[in-house]
C-alpha positions as CSV (number, residue, x, y, z in Angstrom):
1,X,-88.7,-41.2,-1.9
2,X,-88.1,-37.9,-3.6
3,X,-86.8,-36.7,-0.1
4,X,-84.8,-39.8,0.3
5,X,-83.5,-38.6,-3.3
6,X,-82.9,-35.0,-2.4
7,X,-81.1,-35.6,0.9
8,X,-78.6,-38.0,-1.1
9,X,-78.0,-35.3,-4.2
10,X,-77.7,-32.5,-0.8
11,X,-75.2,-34.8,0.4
12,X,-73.5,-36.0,-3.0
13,X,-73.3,-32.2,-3.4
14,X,-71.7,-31.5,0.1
15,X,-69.1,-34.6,-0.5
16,X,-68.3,-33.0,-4.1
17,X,-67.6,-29.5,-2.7
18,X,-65.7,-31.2,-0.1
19,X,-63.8,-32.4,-2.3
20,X,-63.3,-29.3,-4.0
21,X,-62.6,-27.2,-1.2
22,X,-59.3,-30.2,0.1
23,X,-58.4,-30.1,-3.5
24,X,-58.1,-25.9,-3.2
25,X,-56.3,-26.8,0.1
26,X,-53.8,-29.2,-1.4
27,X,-53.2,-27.0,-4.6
28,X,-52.3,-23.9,-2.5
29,X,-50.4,-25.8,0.2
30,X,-48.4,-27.5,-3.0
31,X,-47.9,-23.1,-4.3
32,X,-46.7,-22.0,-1.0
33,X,-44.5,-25.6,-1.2
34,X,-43.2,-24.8,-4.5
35,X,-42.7,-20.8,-3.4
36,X,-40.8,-21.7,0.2
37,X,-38.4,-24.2,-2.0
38,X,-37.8,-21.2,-4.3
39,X,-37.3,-18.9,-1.5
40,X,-34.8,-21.5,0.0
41,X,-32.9,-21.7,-3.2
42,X,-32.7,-18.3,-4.2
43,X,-31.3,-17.2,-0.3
44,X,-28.6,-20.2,-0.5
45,X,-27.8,-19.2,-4.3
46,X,-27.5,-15.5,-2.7
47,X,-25.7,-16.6,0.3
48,X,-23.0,-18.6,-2.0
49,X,-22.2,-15.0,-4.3
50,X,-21.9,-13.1,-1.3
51,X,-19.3,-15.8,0.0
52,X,-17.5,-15.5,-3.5
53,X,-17.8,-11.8,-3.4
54,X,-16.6,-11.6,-0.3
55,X,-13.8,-14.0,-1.0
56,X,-12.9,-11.9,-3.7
57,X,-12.9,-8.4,-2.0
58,X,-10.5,-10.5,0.8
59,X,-8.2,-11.2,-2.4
60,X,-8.0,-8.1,-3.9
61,X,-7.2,-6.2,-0.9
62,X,-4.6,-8.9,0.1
63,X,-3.2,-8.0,-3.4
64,X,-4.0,-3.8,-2.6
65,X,-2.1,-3.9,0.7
66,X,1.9,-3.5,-0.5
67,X,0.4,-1.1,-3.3
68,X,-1.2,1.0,-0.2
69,X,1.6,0.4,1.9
70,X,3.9,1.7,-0.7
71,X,2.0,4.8,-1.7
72,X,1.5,5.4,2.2
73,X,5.4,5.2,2.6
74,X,6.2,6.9,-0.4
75,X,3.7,9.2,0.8
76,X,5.2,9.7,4.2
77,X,8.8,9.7,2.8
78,X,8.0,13.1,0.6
79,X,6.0,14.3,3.6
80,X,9.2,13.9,6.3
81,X,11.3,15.6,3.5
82,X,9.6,18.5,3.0
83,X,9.2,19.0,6.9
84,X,13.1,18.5,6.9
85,X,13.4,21.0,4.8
86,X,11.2,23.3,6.0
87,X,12.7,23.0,9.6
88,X,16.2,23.4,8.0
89,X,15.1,26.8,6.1
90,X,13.5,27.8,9.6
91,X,17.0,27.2,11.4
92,X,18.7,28.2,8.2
93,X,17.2,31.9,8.0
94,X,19.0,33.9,10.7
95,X,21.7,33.0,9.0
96,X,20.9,34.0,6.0
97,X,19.6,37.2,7.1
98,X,23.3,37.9,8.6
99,X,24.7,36.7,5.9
100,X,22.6,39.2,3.7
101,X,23.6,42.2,6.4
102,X,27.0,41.4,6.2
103,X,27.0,41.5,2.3
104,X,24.9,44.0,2.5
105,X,27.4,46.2,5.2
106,X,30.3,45.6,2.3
107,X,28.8,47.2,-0.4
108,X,28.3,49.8,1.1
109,X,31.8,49.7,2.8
110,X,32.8,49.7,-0.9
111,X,30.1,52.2,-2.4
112,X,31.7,54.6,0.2
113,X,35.4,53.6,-0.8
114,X,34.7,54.5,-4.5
115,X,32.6,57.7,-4.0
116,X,35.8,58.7,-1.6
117,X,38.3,57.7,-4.4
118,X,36.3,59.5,-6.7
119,X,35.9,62.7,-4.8
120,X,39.7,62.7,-4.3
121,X,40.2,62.3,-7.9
122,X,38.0,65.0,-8.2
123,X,39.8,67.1,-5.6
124,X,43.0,66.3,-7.6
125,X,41.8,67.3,-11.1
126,X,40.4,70.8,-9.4
């Protein structure tokens, strides 16, 4: 009798930790549930900001392109100007430099001219 007892309380005690061990189970399984549902959520909420964000980076540099372009051109018109100009001075300069001879060759043309004049006055006065 008192085994027959015993071998019902072993197995009363097995069923009960059984039961305890599936309710673990279920209680865990229902965490990782609850965590993978979270995990779901938070990657679509993350996927649906980097759609807007990207949406709006597409917009803004929709509304940035004639700014760029403009800067680039205006950029590009100063740029071509000042190579103009540079290649005009370039083709310019031998000119100027006879230009500055010949100016140059006249002053002295005169220079001579007046110390001649002078001398002669001199000669005169003497």
């Amino acid at each position: 009798r008192r085994a027959k007892k015993a071998a019902e309380e072993a197995k009363r005690l097995k069923k009960e930790q059984l039961e305890k061990e599936q309710h673990e189970l279920k209680k865990r399984a229902e965490k990782l549930e609850r965590r993978a549902k979270r995990g779901e959520e938070e990657r679509r909420r993350q996927a649906g900001q980097k759609a807007e964000e990207d949406e709006r980076r597409a917009i803004n540099e929709e509304e940035e392109k004639p700014r760029v372009k403009k800067r680039a051109d205006n950029y590009n018109k100063r740029r071509a100007s000042k190579e103009a100009e540079i290649e005009q001075n370039r083709k310019d300069e031998p000119l100027a430099k006879m230009e500055r001879r010949r100016e140059l060759e006249q002053m002295r043309k005169r220079s001579k001219e007046m110390n001649r004049r002078l001398d002669e006055e001199d000669d005169l006065r003497e």
